[in-house]
VOPAGU-2260 file (C-alpha; in pm, 1 decimal, decimal comma):
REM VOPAGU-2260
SITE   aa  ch    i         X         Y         Z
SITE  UNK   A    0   -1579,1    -688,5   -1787,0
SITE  UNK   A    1   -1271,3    -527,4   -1739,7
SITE  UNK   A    2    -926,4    -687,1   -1766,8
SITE  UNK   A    3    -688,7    -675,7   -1431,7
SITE  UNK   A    4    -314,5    -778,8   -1373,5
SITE  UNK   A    5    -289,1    -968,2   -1018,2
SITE  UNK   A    6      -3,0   -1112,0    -856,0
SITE  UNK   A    7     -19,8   -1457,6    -712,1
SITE  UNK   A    8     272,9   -1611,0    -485,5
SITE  UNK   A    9     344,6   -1887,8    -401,2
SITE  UNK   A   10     622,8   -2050,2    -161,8
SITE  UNK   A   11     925,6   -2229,0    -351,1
SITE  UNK   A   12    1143,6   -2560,7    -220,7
SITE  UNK   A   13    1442,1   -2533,5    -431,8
SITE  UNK   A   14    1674,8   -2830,1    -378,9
SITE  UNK   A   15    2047,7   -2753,4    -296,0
SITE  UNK   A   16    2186,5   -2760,4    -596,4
SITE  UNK   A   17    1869,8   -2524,2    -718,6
SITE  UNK   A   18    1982,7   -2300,3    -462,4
SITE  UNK   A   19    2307,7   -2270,5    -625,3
SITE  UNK   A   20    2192,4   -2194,2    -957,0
SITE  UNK   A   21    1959,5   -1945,3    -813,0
SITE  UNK   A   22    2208,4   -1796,2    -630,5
SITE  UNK   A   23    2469,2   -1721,6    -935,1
SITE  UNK   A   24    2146,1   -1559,7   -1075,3
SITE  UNK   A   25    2082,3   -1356,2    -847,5
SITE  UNK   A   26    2431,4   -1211,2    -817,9
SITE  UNK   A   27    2436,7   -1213,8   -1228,4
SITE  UNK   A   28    2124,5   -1016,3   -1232,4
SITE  UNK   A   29    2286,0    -763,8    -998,6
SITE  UNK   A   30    2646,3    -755,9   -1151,1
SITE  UNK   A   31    2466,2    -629,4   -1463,4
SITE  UNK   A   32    2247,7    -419,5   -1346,0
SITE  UNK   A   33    2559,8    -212,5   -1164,6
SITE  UNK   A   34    2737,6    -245,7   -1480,2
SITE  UNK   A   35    2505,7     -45,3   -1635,8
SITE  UNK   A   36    2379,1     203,7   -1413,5
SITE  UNK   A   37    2819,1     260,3   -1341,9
SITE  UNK   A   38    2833,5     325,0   -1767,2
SITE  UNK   A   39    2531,9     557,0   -1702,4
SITE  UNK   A   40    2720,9     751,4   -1408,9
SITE  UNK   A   41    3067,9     739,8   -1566,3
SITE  UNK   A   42    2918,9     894,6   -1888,2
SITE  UNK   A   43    2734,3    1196,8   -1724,3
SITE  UNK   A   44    3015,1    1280,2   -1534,7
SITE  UNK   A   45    3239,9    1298,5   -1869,8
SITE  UNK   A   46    2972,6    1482,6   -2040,2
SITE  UNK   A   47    2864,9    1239,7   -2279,2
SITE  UNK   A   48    2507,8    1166,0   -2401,3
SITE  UNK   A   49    2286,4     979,7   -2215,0
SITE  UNK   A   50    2374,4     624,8   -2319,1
SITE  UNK   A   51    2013,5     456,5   -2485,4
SITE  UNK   A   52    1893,9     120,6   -2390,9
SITE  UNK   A   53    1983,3     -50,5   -2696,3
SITE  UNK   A   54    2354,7      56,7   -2663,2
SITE  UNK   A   55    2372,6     -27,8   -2284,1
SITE  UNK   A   56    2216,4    -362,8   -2331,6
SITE  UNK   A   57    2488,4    -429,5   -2594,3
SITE  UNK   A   58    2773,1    -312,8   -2410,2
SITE  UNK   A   59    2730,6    -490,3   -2049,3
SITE  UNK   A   60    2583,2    -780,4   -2180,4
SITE  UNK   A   61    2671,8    -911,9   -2539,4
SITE  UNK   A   62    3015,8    -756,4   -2526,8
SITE  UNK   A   63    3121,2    -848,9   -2235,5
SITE  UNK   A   64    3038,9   -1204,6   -2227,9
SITE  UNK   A   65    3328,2   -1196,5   -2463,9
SITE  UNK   A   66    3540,1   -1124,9   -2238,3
SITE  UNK   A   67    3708,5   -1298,3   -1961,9
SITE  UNK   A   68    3629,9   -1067,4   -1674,1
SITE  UNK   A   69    3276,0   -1109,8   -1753,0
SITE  UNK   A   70    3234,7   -1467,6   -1915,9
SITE  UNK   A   71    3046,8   -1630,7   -1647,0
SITE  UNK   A   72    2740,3   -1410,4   -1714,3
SITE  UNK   A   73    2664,7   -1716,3   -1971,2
SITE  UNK   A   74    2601,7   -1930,9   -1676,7
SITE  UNK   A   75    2271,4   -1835,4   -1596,4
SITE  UNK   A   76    1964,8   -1776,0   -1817,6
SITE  UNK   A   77    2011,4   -1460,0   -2064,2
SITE  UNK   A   78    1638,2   -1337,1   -1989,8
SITE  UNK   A   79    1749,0   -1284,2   -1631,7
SITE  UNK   A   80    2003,8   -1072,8   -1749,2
SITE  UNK   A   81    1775,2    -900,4   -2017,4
SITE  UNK   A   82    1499,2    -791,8   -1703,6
SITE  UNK   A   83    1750,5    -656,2   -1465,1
SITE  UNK   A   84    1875,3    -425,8   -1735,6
SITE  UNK   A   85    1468,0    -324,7   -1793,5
SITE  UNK   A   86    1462,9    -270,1   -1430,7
SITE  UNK   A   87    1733,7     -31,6   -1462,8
SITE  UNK   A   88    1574,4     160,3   -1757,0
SITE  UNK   A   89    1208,4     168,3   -1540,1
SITE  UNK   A   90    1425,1     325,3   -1278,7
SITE  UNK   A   91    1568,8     596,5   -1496,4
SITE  UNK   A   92    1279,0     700,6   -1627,6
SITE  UNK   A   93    1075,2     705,1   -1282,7
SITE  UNK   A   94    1367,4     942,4   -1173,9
SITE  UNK   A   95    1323,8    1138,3   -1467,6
SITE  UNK   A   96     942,9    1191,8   -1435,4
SITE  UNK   A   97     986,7    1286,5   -1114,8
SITE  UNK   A   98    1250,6    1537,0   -1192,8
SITE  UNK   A   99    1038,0    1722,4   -1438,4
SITE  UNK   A  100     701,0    1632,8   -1237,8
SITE  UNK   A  101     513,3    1411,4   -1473,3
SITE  UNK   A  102     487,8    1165,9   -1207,7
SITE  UNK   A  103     272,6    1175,0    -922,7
SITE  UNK   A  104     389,7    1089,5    -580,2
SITE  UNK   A  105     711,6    1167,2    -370,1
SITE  UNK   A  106     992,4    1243,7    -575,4
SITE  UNK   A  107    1214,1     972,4    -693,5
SITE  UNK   A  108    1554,9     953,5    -671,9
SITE  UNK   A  109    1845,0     872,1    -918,6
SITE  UNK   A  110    1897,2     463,2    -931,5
SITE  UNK   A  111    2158,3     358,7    -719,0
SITE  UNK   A  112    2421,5       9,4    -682,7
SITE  UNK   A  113    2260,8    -312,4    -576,0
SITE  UNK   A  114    2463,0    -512,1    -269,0
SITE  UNK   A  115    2520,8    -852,7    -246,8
SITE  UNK   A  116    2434,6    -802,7     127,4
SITE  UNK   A  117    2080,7    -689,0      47,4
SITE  UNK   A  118    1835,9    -917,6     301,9
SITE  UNK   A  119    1588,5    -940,3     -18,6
SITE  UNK   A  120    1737,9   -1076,3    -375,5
SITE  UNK   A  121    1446,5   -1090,2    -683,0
SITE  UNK   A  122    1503,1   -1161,8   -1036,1
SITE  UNK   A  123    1247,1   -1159,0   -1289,8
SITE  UNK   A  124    1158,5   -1411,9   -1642,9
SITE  UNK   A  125     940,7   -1357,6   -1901,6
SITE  UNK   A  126     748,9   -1598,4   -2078,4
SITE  UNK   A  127    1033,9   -1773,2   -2294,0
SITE  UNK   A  128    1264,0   -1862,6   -1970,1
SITE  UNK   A  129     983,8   -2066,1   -1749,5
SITE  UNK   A  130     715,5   -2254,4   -1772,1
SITE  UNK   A  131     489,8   -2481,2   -1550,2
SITE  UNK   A  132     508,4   -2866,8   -1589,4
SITE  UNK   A  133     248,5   -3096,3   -1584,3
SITE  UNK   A  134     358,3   -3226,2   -1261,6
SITE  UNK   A  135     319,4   -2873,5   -1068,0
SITE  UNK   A  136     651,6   -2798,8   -1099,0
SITE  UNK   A  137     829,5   -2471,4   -1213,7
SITE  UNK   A  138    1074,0   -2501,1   -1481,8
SITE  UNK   A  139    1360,9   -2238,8   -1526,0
SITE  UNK   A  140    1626,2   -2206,5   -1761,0
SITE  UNK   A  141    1931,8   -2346,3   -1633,4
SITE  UNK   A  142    1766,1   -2388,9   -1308,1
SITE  UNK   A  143    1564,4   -2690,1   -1352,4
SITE  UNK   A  144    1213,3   -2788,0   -1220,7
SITE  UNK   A  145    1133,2   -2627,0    -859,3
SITE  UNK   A  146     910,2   -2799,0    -592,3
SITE  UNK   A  147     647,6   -2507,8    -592,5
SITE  UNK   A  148     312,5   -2546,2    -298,4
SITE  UNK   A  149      42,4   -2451,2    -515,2
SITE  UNK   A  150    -220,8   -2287,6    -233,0
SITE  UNK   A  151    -440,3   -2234,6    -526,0
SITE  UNK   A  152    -498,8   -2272,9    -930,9
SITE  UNK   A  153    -366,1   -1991,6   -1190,5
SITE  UNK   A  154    -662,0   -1827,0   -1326,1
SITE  UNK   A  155    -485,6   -1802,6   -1648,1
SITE  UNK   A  156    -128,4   -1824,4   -1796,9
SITE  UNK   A  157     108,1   -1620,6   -1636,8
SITE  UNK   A  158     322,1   -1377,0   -1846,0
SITE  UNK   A  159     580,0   -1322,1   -1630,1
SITE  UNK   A  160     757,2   -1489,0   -1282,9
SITE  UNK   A  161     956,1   -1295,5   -1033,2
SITE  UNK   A  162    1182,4   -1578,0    -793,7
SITE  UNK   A  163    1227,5   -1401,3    -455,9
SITE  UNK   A  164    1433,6   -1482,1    -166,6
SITE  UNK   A  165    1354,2   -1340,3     131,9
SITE  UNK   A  166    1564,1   -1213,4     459,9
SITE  UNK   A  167    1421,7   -1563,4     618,3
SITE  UNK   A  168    1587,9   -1758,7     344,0
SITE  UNK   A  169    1260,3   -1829,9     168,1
SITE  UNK   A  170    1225,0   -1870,7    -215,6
SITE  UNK   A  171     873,8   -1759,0    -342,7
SITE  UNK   A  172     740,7   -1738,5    -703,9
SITE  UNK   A  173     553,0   -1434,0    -808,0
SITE  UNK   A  174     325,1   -1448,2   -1097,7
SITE  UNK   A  175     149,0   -1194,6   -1326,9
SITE  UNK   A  176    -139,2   -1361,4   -1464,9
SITE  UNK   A  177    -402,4   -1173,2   -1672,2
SITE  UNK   A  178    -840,6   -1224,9   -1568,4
SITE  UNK   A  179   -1107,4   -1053,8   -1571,9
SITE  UNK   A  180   -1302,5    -809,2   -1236,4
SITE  UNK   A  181   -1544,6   -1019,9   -1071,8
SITE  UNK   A  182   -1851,3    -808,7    -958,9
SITE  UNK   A  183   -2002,2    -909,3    -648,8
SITE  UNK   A  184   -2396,0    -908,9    -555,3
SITE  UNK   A  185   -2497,6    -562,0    -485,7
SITE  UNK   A  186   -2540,3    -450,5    -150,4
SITE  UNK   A  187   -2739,8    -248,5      36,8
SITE  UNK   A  188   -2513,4     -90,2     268,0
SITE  UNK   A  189   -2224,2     143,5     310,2
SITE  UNK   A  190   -1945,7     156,5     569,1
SITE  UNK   A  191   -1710,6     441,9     722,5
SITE  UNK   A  192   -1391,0     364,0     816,1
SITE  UNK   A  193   -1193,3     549,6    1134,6
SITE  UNK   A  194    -831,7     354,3    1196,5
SITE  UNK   A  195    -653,7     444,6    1467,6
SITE  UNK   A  196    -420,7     253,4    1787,1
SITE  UNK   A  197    -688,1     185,3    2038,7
SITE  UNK   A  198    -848,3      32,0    1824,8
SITE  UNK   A  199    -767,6     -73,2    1480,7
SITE  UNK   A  200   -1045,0      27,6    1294,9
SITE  UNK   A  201   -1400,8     168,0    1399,7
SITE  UNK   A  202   -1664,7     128,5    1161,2
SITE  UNK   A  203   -1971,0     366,6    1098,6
SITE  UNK   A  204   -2214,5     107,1    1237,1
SITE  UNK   A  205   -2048,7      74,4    1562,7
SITE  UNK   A  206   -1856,2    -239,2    1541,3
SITE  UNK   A  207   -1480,3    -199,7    1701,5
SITE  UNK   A  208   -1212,0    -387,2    1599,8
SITE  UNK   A  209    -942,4    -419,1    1805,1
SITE  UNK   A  210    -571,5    -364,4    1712,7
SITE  UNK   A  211    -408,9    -718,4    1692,9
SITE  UNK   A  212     -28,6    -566,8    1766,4
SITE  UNK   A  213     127,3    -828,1    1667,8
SITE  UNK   A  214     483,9    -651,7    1695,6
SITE  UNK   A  215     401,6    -600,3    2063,1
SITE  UNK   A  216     302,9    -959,8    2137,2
SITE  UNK   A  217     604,5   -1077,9    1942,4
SITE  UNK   A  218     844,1    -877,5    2125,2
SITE  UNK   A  219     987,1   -1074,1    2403,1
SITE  UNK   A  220    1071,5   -1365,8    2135,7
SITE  UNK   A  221    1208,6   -1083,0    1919,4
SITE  UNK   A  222    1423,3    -940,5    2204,6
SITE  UNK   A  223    1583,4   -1227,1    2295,3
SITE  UNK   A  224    1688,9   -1317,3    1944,1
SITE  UNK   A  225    1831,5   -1008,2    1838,1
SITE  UNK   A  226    2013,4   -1007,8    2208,1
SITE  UNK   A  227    2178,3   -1309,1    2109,6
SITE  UNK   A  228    2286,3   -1199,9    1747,1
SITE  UNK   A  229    2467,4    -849,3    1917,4
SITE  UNK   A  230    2712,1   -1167,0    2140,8
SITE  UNK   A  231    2786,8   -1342,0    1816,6
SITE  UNK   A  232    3119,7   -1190,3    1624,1
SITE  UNK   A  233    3112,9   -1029,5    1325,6
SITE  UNK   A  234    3186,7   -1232,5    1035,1
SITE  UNK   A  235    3149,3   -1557,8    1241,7
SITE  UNK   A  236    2886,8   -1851,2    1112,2
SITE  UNK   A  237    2732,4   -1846,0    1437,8
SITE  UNK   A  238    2605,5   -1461,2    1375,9
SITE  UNK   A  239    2487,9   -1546,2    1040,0
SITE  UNK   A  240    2266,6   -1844,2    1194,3
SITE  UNK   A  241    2189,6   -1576,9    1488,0
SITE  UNK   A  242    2065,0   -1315,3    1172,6
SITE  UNK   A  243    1847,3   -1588,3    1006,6
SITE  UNK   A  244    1671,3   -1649,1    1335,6
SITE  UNK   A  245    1594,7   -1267,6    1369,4
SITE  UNK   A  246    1524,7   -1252,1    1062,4
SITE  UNK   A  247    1253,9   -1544,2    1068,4
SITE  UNK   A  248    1128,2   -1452,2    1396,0
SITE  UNK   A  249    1016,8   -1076,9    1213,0
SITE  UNK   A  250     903,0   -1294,2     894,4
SITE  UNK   A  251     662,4   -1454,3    1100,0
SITE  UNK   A  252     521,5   -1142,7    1234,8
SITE  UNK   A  253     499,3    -963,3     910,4
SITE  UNK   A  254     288,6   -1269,7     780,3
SITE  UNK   A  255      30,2   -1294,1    1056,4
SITE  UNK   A  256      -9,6    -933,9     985,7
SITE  UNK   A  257     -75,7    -964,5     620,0
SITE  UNK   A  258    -316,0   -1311,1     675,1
SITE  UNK   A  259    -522,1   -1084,0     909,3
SITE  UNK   A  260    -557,3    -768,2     703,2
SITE  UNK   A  261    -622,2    -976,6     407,5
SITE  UNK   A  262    -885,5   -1160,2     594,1
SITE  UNK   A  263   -1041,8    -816,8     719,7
SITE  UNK   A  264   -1022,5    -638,4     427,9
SITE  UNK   A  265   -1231,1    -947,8     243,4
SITE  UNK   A  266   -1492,4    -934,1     491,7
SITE  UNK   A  267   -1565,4    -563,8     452,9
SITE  UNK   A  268   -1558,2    -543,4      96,4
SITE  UNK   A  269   -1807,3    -827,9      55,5
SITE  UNK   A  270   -2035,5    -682,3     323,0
SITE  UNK   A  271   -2046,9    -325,8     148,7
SITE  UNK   A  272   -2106,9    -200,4    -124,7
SITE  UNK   A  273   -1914,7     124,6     -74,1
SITE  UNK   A  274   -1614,7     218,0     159,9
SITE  UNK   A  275   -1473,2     535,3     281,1
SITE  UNK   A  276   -1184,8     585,8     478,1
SITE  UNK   A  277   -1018,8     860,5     579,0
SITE  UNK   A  278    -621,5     977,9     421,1
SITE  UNK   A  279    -422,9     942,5     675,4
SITE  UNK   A  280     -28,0    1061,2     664,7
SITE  UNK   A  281     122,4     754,3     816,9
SITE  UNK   A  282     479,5     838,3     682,1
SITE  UNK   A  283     429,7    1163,2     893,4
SITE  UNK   A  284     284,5     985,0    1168,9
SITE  UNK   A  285     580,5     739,2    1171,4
SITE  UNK   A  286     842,6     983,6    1278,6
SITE  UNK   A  287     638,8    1059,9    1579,8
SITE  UNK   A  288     690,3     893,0    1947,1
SITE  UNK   A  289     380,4     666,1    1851,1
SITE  UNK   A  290     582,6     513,1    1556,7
SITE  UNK   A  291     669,8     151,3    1673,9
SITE  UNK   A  292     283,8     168,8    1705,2
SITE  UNK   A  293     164,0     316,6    1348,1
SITE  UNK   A  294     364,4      62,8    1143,7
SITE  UNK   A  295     242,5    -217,5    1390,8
SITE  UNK   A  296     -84,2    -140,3    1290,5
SITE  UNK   A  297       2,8    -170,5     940,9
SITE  UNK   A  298    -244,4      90,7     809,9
SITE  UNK   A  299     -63,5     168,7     451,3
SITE  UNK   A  300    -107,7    -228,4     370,2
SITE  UNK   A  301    -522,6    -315,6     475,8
SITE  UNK   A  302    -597,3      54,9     315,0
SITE  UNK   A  303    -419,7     -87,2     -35,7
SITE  UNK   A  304    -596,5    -373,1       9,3
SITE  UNK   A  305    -908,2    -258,5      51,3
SITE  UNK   A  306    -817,6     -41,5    -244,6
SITE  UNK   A  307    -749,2    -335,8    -508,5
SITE  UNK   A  308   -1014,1    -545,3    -369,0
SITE  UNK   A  309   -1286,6    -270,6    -450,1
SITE  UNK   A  310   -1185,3    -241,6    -792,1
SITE  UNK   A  311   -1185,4    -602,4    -879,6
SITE  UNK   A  312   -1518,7    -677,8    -674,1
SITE  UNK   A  313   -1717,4    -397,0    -812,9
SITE  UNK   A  314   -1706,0    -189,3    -500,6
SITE  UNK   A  315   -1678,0     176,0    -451,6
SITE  UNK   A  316   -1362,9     293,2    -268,9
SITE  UNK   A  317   -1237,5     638,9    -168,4
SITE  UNK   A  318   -1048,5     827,3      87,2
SITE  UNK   A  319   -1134,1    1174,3     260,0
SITE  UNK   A  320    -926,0    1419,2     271,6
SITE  UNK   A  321    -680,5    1450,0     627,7
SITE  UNK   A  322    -807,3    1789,0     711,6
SITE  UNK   A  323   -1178,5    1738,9     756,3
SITE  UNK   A  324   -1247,8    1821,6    1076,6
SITE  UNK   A  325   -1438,5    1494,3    1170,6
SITE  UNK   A  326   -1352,7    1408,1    1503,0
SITE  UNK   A  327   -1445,4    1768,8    1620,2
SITE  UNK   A  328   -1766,8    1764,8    1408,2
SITE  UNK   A  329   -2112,5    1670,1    1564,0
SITE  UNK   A  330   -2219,3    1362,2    1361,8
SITE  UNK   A  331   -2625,9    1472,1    1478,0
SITE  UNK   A  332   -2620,3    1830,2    1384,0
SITE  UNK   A  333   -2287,2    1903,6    1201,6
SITE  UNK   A  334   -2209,7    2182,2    1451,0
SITE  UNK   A  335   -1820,3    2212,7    1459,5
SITE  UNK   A  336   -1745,9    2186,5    1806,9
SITE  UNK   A  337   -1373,7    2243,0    1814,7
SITE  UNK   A  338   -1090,7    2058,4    1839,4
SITE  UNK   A  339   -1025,6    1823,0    2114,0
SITE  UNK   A  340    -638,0    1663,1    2302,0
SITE  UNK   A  341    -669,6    1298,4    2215,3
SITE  UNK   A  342    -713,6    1162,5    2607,6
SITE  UNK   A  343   -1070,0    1289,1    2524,9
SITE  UNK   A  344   -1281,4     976,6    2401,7
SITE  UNK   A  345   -1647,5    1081,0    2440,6
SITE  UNK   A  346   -1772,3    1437,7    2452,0
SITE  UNK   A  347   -2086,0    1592,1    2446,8
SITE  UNK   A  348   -2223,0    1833,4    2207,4
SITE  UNK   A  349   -2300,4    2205,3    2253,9
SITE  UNK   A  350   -2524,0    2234,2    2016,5
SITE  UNK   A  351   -2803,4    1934,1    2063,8
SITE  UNK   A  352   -2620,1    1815,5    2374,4
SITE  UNK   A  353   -2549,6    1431,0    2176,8
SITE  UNK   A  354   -2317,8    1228,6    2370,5
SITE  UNK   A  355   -2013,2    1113,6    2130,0
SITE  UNK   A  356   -1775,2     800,6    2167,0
SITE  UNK   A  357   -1492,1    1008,9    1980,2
SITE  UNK   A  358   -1393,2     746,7    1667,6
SITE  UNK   A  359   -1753,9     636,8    1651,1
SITE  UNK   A  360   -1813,8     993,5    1538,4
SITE  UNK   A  361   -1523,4    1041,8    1312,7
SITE  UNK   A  362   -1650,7     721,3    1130,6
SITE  UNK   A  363   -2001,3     855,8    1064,1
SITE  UNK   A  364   -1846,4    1177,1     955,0
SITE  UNK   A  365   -1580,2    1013,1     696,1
SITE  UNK   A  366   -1892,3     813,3     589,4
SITE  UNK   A  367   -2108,3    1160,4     563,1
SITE  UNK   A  368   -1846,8    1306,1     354,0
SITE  UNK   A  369   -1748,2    1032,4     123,9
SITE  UNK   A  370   -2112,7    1004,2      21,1
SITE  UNK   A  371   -2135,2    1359,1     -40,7
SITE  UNK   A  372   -1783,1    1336,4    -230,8
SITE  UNK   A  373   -1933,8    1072,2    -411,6
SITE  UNK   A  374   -2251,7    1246,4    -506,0
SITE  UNK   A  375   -2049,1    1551,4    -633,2
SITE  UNK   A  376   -1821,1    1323,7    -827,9
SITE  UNK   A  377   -2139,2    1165,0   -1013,5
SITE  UNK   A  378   -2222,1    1490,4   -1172,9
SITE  UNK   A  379   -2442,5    1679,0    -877,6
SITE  UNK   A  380   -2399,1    2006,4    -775,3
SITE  UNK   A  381   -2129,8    2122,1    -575,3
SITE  UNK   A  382   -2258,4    2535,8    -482,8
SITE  UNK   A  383   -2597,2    2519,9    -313,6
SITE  UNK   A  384   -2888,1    2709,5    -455,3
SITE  UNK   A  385   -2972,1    3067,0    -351,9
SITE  UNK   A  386   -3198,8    3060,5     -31,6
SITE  UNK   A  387   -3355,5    3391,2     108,8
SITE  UNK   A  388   -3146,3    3542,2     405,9
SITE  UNK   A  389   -3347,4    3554,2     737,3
SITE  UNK   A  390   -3526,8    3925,2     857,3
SITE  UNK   A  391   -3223,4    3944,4    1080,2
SITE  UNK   A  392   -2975,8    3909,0     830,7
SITE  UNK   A  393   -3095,5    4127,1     614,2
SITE  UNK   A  394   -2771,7    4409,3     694,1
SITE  UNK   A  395   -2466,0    4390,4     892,5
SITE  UNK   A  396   -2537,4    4470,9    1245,4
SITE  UNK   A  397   -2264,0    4577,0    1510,3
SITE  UNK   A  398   -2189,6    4288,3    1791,4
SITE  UNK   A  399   -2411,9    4014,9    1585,8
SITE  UNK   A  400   -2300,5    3711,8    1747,1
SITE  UNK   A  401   -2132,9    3444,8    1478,1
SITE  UNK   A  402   -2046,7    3050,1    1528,9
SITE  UNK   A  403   -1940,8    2869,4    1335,9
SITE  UNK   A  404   -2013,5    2513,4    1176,0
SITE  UNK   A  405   -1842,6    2237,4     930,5
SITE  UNK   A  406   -1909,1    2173,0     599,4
SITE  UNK   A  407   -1930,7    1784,4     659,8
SITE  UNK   A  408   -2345,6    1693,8     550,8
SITE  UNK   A  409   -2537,5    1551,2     823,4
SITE  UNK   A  410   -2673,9    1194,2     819,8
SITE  UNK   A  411   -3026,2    1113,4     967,7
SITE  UNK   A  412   -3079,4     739,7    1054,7
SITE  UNK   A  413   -3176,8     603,6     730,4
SITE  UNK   A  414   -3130,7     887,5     527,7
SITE  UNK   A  415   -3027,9     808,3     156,3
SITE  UNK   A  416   -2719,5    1029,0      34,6
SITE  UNK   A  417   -2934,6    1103,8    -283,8
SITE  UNK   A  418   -3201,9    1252,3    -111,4
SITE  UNK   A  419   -2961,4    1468,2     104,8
SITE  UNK   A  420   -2857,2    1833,7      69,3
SITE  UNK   A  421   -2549,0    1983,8     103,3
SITE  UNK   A  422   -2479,6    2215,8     395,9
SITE  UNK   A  423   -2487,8    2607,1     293,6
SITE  UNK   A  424   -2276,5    2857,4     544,8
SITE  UNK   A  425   -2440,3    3217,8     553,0
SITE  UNK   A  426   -2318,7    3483,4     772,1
SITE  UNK   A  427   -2285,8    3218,6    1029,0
SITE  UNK   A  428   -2636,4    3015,2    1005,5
SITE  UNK   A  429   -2712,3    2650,1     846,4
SITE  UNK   A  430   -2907,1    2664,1     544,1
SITE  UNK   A  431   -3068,2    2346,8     373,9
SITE  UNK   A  432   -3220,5    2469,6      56,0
C-alpha cells in the first residue's frame, strides 16, 4: 500500500462577522508576503546577500509587530502569517530551479506583489491554528467556528487547511489529509483515448462522447451579464454587484465542467485497467482561432484527472507522444497513408482499402502505441531481431520503388500486446520477425 496526499474541499458559510475576520487575514497574509518579497527586491538591487528565511521571517514579522505601522498584524492568527512567508520562500526557490534547470516544466518566473484586487484570496494553517469540532464545525484561530457542508467524511486527520474565497464570493476549505491507494478489481480491458471538439473524447472501442460545451450553452446568460457590468460606473456599488453576477454566472460554468469530467474520468478508470491518451499541446492550441473552443473542452483538467485517479486506483496511465502520426496511420495494416486537412473525417486506405472514421482510428493507434510503450517500458526489447532481407533486396537496384510506413504496431481483433511484435522498417518493406 502506498501512502497518497489528496485534497478534499468543501464549501464554507462564514457568518458576517467571520467574514470580517477572514477578510483582515487575508489582507494580513498578503501585506506580509509583499513585505518580504519588497526586502528581497530592495536587497538585490543594493547588492546585498540574498536575505535567508530565518532573517526575513524575523524582520517582517516579529519586528515589525513592534511597531506602529505594522501592529495590526497581531490581529489575526500568527500561523497565517508564518505560511504566506513559506509561500514566498516555495516561490523563490521554484524560480531558482528553473533558472538553473533543475526543474522540469516551463520556466518560472521571479515572485511578484500580491493585489488586494485579486478575484481569488487563499490563506493557509497548519495543524496548531484549526481544528474540527465535534459538532462539524471548523475552528480557526481568531476566527471562530465556521458552518462547513461536509459532502463527505475525512479519511483521516488533515495536516493542513487552505480557506479560499473565490471570484463568486464563496469561502471553501481545502484539506490535506494523508490515506492509503485503493486498488481496484483487475480488469480485463484497455482503452485508447482520442479528445478532440467534435467530439469530446473517442474511445478505442467505438463509443463517442460528445463535447458538453458548456461555455457555449452558457453564453447568452453570460453576455447579457457582462453587458450590463460595461453600463455600470467605475467605482460605483452597482458595478461591484454587476462583477459578482459575472463572476457567479462563470462559477457556475466552471463547476458543471469539473462535476462532468470528474464523473467521466471515474467511469473510465473503473472500466479499464489501462489508459492511453495522446499529449496534446493545448497551451499551443489555445492561441489558435479554435481557442474559446479548446479551453471549453477543458482537456488539461479530465487528462489530470484521469492521471491521479490511475495512480490511486491501481490503474496504468500514460500519454503518447504529439508527433505520432496516428490519424494518418492505417489502424488494419499500419501503412502510413499521409497526412490529411481536418474537414476529412473518414478515408479509405491505400493499402488494404479499410474504410476509417478519422478519430476512431487515431484512438486505436494511441491505444497500439501505448501498449507497445508499455511493453518496452517493462523491460522488452526495443530493436527488432535480425530477419533475412528478401531475394530482391539483396543489393541496391536503380529506380526500386520505396513507400513508406509508420512505426505505430498493428492490433488484430483480440490480439494480446504480449504476444505482439514490433514493426521492423527495411529498405522500405514491413518485417515481423
Amino acid at each position: 500500500m502506498i501512502s497518497v496526499q489528496l485534497r478534499y474541499n468543501f464549501r464554507l458559510y462564514p457568518t458576517p462577522g467571520q467574514r470580517t475576520a477572514l477578510a483582515k487575514a487575508f489582507g494580513c497574509a498578503r501585506v506580509v508576503y509583499n513585505d518580504g518579497l519588497r526586502a528581497r527586491q530592495e536587497a538585490h538591487a543594493a547588492g546585498l546577500p540574498y536575505i535567508k528565511d530565518a532573517d526575513l521571517q524575523r524582520r517582517v514579522l516579529t519586528e515589525a509587530k513592534k511597531t506602529p505601522e505594522r501592529a495590526w498584524l497581531a490581529e489575526v492568527s500568527n500561523v497565517v502569517l508564518v505560511q504566506s512567508l513559506n509561500d514566498l520562500h516555495k516561490a523563490y526557490r521554484a524560480f531558482f530551479a528553473s533558472v538553473v534547470g533543475k526543474r522540469k516544466g516551463p520556466r518560472m518566473a521571479a515572485p511578484r506583489f500580491k493585489s488586494r484586487k485579486d478575484s481569488r484570496q487563499a490563506i493557509r494553517l497548519t495543524r496548531n491554528g484549526f481544528s474540527i469540532r465535534p459538532n462539524g464545525r471548523l475552528y480557526m484561530a481568531k476566527v471562530g467556528e465556521i458552518e462547513v457542508r461536509w459532502s463527505r467524511d475525512l479519511p483521516s486527520e488533515p495536516s493542513s487547511v487552505t480557506i479560499v474565497k473565490d471570484a463568486a464570493g464563496r469561502y471553501f476549505a481545502s484539506f490535506v489529509v494523508e490515506t492509503v491507494d485503493e486498488p481496484l478489481p483487475v480488469a480485463d480491458t484497455e482503452i485508447g483515448i482520442d479528445l478532440g471538439l467534435a467530439h469530446f473524447a473517442v474511445l478505442s472501442d467505438g463509443r463517442k462522447i460528445d463535447n458538453p460545451r458548456f461555455l457555449r450553452r452558457a453564453e447568452k446568460k453570460l453576455r447579457k451579464a457582462q453587458k450590463a457590468l460595461s453600463r455600470k460606473a467605475k467605482g460605483s456599488k452597482n458595478r461591484e454587484k454587476a462583477k459578482l453576477k459575472v463572476a457567479r454566472a462563470h462559477a457556475r460554468v466552471a463547476d458543471a465542467r469539473r462535476d462532468w469530467a470528474h464523473k467521466l474520468s471515474t467511469s473510465i478508470i473503473r472500466e479499464n485497467q489501462a489508459v492511453y491518451v495522446e499529449d496534446l499541446a493545448v497551451s499551443g492550441l489555445g492561441r489558435t482561432r479554435l481557442a474559446k473552443s479548446v479551453h471549453d473542452a477543458g482537456w488539461s483538467q479530465f487528462v489530470a484527472m484521469l492521471e491521479y485517479k490511475a495512480a490511486r486506483y491501481g490503474r496504468v496511465f500514460a500519454r503518447v507522444g504529439r508527433f505520432e502520426p496516428t490519424s494518418q496511420v492505417c489502424s488494419a495494416c499500419g501503412v502510413l497513408d499521409g497526412p490529411k486537412p481536418l474537414h476529412v473525417r473518414t478515408w479509405t486506405c491505400q493499402h488494404c482499402g479499410t474504410v476509417h472514421d478519422r478519430d476512431l482510428n487515431a484512438a486505436k493507434n494511441i491505444l497500439a502505441a501505448g501498449r507497445a510503450e508499455r511493453l518496452n517500458a517493462c523491460g522488452a526489447g526495443v530493436r527488432p531481431g535480425l530477419v533475412p532481407a528478401a531475394g530482391g533486396e539483396a543489393g541496391t537496384h536503380r529506380g526500386a520503388a520505396s513507400s513508406g510506413a509508420a512505426g505505430i504496431p498493428v492490433l488484430q481483433d483480440g490480439e494480446d500486446v504480449k504476444s505482439h511484435s514490433l514493426i521492423s522498417i527495411t529498405s522500405g518493406s514491413i518485417y515481423s520477425p
